[in-house]
Biotite code that builds the C-alpha atoms (Angstrom):
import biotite.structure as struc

atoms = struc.array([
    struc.Atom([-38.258, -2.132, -122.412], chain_id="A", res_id=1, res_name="UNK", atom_name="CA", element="C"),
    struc.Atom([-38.020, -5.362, -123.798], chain_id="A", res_id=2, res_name="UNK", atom_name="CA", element="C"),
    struc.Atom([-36.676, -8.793, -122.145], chain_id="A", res_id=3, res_name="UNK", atom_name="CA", element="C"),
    struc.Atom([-35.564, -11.612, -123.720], chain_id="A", res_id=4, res_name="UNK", atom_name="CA", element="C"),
    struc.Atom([-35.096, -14.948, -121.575], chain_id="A", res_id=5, res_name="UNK", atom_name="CA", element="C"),
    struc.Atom([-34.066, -18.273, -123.004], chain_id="A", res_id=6, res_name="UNK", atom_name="CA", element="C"),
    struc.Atom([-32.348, -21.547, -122.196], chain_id="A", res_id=7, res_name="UNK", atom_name="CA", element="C"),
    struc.Atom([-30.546, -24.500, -123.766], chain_id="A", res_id=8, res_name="UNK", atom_name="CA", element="C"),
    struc.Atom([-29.638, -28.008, -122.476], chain_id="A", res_id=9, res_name="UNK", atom_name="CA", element="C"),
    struc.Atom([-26.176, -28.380, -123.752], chain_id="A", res_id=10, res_name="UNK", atom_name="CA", element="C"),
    struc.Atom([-24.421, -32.142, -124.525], chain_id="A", res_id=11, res_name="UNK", atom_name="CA", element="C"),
    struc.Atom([-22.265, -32.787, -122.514], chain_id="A", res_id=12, res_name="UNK", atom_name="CA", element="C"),
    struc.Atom([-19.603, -33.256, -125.537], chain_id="A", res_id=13, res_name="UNK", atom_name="CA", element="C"),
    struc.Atom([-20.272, -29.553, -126.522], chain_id="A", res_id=14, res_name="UNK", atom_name="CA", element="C"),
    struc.Atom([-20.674, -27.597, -123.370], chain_id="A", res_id=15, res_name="UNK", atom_name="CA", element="C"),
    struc.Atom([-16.891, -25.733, -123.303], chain_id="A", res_id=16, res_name="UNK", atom_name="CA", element="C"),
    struc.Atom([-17.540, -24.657, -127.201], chain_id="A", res_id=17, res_name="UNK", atom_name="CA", element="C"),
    struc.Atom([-21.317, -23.913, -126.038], chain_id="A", res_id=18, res_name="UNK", atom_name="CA", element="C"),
    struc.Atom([-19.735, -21.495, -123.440], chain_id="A", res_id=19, res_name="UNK", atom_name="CA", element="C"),
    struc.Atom([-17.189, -19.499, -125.625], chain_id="A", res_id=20, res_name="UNK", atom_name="CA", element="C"),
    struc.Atom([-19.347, -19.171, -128.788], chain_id="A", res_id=21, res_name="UNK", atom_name="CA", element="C"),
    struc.Atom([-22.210, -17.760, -125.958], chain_id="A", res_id=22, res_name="UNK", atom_name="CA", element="C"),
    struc.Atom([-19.862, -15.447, -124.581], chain_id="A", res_id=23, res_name="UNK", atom_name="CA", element="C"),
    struc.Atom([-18.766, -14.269, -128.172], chain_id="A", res_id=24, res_name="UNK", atom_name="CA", element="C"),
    struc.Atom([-22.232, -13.875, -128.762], chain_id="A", res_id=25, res_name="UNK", atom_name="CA", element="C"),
    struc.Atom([-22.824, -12.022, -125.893], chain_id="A", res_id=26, res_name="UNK", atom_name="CA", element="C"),
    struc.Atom([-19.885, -9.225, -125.871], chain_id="A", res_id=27, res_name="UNK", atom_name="CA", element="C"),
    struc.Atom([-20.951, -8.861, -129.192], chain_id="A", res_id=28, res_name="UNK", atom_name="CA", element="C"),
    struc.Atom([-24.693, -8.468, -128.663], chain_id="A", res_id=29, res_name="UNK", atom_name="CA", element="C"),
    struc.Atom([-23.958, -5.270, -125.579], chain_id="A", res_id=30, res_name="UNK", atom_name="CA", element="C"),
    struc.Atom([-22.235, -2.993, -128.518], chain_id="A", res_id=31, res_name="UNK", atom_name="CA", element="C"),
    struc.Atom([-25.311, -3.091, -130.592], chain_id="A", res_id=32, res_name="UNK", atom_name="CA", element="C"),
    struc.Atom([-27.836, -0.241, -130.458], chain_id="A", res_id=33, res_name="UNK", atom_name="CA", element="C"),
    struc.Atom([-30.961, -0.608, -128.198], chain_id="A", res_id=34, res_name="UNK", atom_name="CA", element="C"),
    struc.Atom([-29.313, -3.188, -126.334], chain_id="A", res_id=35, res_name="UNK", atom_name="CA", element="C"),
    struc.Atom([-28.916, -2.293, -122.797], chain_id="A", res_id=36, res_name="UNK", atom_name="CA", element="C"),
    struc.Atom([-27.647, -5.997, -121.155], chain_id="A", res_id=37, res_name="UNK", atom_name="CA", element="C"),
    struc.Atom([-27.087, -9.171, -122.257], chain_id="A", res_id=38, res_name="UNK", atom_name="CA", element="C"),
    struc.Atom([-25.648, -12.108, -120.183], chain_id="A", res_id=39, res_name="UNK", atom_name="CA", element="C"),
    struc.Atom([-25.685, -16.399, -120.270], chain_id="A", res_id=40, res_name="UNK", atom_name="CA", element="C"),
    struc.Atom([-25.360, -17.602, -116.840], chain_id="A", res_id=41, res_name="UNK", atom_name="CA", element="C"),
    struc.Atom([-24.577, -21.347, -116.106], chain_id="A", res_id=42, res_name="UNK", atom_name="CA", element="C"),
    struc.Atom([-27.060, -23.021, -113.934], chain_id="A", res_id=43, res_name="UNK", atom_name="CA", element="C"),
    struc.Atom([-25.907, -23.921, -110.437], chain_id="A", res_id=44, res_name="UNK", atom_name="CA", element="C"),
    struc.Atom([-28.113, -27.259, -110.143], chain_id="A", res_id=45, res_name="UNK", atom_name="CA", element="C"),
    struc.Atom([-27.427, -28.341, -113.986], chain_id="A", res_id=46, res_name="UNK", atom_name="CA", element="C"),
    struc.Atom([-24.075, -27.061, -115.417], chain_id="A", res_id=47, res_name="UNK", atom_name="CA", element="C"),
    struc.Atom([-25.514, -28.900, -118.941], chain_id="A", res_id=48, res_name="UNK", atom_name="CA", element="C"),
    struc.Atom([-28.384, -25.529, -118.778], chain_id="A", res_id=49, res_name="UNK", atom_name="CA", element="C"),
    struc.Atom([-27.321, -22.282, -120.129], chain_id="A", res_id=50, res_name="UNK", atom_name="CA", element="C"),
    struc.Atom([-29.360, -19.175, -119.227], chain_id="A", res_id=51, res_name="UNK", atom_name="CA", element="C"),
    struc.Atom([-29.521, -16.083, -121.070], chain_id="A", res_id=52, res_name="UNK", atom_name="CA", element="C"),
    struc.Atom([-31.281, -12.767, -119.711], chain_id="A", res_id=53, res_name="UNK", atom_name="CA", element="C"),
    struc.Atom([-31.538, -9.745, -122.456], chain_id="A", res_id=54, res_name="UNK", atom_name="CA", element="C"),
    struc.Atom([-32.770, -5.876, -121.901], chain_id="A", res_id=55, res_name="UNK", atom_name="CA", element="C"),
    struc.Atom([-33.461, -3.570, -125.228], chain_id="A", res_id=56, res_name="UNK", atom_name="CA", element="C"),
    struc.Atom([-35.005, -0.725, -125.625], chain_id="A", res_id=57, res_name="UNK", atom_name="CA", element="C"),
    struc.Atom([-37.800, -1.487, -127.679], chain_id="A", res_id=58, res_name="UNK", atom_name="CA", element="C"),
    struc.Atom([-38.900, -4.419, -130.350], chain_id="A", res_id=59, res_name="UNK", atom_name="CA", element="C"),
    struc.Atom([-36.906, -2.473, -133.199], chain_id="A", res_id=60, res_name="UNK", atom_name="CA", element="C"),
    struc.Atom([-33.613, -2.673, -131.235], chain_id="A", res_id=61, res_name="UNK", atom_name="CA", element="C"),
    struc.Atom([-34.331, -6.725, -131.030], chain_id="A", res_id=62, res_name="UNK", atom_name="CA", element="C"),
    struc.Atom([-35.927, -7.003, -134.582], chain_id="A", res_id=63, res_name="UNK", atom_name="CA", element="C"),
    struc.Atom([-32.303, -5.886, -135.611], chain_id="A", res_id=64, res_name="UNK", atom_name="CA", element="C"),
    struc.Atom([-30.604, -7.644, -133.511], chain_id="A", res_id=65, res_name="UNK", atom_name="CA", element="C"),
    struc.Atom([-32.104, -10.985, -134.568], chain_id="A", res_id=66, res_name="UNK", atom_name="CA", element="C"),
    struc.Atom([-31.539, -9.859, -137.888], chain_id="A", res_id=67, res_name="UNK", atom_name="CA", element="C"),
    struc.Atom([-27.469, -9.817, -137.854], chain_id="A", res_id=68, res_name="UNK", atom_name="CA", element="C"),
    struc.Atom([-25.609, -12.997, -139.428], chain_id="A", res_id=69, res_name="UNK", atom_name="CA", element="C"),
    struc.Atom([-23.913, -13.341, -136.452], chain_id="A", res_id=70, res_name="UNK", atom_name="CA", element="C"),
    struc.Atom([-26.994, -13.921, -134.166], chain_id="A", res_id=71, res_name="UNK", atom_name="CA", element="C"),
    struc.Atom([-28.727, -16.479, -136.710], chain_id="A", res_id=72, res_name="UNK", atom_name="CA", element="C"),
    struc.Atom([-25.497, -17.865, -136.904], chain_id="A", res_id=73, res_name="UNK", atom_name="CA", element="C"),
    struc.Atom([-25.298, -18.437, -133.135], chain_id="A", res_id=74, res_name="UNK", atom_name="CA", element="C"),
    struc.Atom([-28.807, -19.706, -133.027], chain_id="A", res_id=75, res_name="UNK", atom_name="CA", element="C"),
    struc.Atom([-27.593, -22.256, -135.751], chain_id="A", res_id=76, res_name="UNK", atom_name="CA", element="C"),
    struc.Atom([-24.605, -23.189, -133.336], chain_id="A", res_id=77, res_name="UNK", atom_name="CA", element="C"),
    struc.Atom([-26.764, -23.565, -130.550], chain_id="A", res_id=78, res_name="UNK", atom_name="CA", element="C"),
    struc.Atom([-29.204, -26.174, -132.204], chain_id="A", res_id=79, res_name="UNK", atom_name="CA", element="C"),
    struc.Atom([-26.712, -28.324, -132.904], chain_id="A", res_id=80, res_name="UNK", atom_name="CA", element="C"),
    struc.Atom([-24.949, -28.491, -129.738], chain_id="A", res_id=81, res_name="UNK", atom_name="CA", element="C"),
    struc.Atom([-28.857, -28.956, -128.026], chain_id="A", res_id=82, res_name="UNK", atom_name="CA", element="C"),
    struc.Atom([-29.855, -32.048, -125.959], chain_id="A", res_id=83, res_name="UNK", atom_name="CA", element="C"),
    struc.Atom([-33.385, -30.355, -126.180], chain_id="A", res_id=84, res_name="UNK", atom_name="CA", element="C"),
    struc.Atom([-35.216, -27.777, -128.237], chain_id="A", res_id=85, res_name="UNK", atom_name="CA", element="C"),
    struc.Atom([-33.678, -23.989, -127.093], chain_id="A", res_id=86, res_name="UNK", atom_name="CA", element="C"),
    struc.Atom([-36.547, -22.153, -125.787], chain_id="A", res_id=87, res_name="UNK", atom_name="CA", element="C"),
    struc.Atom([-37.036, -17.850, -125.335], chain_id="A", res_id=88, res_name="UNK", atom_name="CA", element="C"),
    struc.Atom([-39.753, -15.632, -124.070], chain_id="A", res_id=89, res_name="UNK", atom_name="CA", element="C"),
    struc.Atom([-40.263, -12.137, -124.565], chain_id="A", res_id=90, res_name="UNK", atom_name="CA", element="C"),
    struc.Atom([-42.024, -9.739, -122.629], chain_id="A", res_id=91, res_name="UNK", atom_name="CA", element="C"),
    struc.Atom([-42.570, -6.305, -122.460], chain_id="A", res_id=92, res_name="UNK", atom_name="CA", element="C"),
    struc.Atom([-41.786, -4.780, -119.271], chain_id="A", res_id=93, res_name="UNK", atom_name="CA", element="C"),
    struc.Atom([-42.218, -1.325, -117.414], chain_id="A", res_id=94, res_name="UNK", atom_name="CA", element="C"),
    struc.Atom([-39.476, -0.869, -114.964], chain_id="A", res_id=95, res_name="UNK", atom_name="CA", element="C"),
    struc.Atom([-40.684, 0.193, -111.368], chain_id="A", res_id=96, res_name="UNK", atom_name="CA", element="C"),
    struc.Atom([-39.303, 2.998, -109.776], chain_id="A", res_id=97, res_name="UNK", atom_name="CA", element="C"),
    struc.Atom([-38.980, 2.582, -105.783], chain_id="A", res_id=98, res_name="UNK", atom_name="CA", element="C"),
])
C-alpha cells in the first residue's frame, strides 16, 4: 500500500475556493482505480492548513493518478492559492493485522 500525505498553507483570501476545488479533487480522486481513500482535513489549530491523507494500492495506481489533467490541474490551483510551498510524502506501508 501506498500513502500519500501533504499540506498547504492557504491565504486567507483563497481558503473557501481552496476548500471546494479540494473537495472536487477529492470525490474525484476515490472513483479512480487503485485508490482506496482520499480525504483533506482542515487543521483544528490553523484553519489557513489543509491536510490531505491518500491510500492506493500500489505506485502504478498513484503514477496514474498524478498523471490525470485534473490532478495537475489541482496542483496548479493549489500553488497559486499557497502562502507557502505545498509539501507531500510518500511512503510505502504494510498494514498490521491485530
Amino acid at each position: 500500500m501506498i500513502i500519500v500525505t501533504g499540506s498547504i498553507l492557504v491565504r486567507s483570501d483563497s481558503l473557501e475556493k481552496m476548500l471546494a476545488a479540494s473537495l472536487e479533487h477529492v470525490r474525484r480522486s476515490r472513483t479512480e482505480p487503485g485508490c482506496l481513500a482520499h480525504a483533506v482535513h482542515q487543521d483544528a489549530e490553523n484553519p489557513l492548513r489543509l491536510v490531505f491523507l491518500e491510500e492506493w494500492t500500489d505506485r502504478a495506481s498513484l503514477a496514474a493518478h498524478f498523471a490525470v489533467p485534473a490532478s495537475r490541474e489541482f496542483v496548479k490551483t493549489i500553488r497559486e492559492m499557497a502562502a507557502e510551498p505545498p509539501q507531500m510524502n510518500i511512503y510505502d506501508a504494510t498494514p498490521v493485522q491485530f
